[in-house]
Residue, then its C-alpha position, 0 to 999 in steps of 0.5 A: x472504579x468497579x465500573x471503568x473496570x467493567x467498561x475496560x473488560x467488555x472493551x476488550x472482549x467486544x474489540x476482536x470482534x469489531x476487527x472481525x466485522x470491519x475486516x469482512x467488510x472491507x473483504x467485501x468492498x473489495x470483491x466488489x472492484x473499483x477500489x484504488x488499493x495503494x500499498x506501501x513497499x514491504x519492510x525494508x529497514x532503514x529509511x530514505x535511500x543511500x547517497x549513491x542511489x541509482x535507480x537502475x542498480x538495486x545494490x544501492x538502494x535500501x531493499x526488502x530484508x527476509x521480512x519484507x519478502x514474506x510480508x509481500x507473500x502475506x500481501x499477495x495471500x491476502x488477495x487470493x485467499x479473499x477472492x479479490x479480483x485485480x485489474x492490474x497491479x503498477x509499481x514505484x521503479x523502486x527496487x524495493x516496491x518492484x520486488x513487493x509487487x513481483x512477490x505478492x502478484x507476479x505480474x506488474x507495469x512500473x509507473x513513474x509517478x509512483x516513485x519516491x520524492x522523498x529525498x532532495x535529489x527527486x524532490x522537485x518531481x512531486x508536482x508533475x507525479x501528482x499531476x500524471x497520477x490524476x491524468x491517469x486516473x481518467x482512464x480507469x476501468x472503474x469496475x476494477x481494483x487497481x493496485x499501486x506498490x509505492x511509497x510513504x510520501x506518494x500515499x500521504x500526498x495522494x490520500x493524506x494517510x501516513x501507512x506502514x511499511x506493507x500497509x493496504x490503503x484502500x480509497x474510492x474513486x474520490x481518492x477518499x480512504x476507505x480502510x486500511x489494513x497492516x500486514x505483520x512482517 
């Protein structure tokens, strides 16, 4: 039993340093550019949208609370203090990814193919999302990052990765996941 103590002990002790180390590399894949960076929207409480949902009117949706808009900050931060270059950032015509990504990098195109299929009233878009999402990937600059503020279900069709609200989701060119890192709200 003295010993599953000890383990458990030095586990604890060595675990931050682990953390440290896994985020310095991950710090440094990223400087080097050609990552695809998918990002969950910043909080917003709730899930799914409301029955009257119109996507061009921002007071039916489910948005970002005060929360969600300083963990979009924390977001943005990330990268500029880390020095991580962007080539350009593209969001969900959702309010709520559009507010993630105006707070975090200011500038952003929206993307159809970001959007959510996550209620049965857009659900039937899913396949031709995904295929536009892979025709578009043919004319990546693969020297840069590329930054994509969208949902849970796109990132969990596209990466088969189920992230948190403002979870950085970080894969190669081969839509394999390289790392992830969560951004506390």
């Amino acid at each position: 039993m003295k010993i599953l103590n000890y383990l458990i002990i030095i586990f604890i002790c060595i675990n931050p340093t682990v953390k440290a180390v896994s985020k310095k590399t991950l710090i440094d894949e990223l400087q080097k550019g050609g990552k695809l960076i998918f990002i969950r929207h910043a909080y917003a409480p709730g899930g799914g949208d409301p029955d009257n949902f119109d996507i061009n009117d921002c007071n039916t949706q489910r948005n970002l609370s005060g929360r969600g808009r300083i963990q979009s900050q924390k977001i943005g931060n990330f990268f500029e203090k880390n020095k991580i270059s962007i080539g350009k950032v593209y969001s969900s015509e959702w309010c709520r990814c559009k507010e993630t990504a105006s707070i975090a990098f200011k500038k952003y195109e929206t993307k159809k193919f970001l959007n959510s299929f996550f209620s049965s009233k857009f659900a039937n878009n899913r396949k031709k999302q995904i295929i536009d999402f892979d025709k578009f990937l043919i004319d990546w600059d693969k020297d840069q990052n590329l930054i994509f503020v969208t949902h849970y279900v796109v990132i969990s069709e596209i990466l088969n990765y189920a992230p948190s609200s403002g979870e950085i989701v970080i894969s190669d060119k081969s839509l394999k996941v390289i790392d992830t890192l969560e951004i506390e709200y």
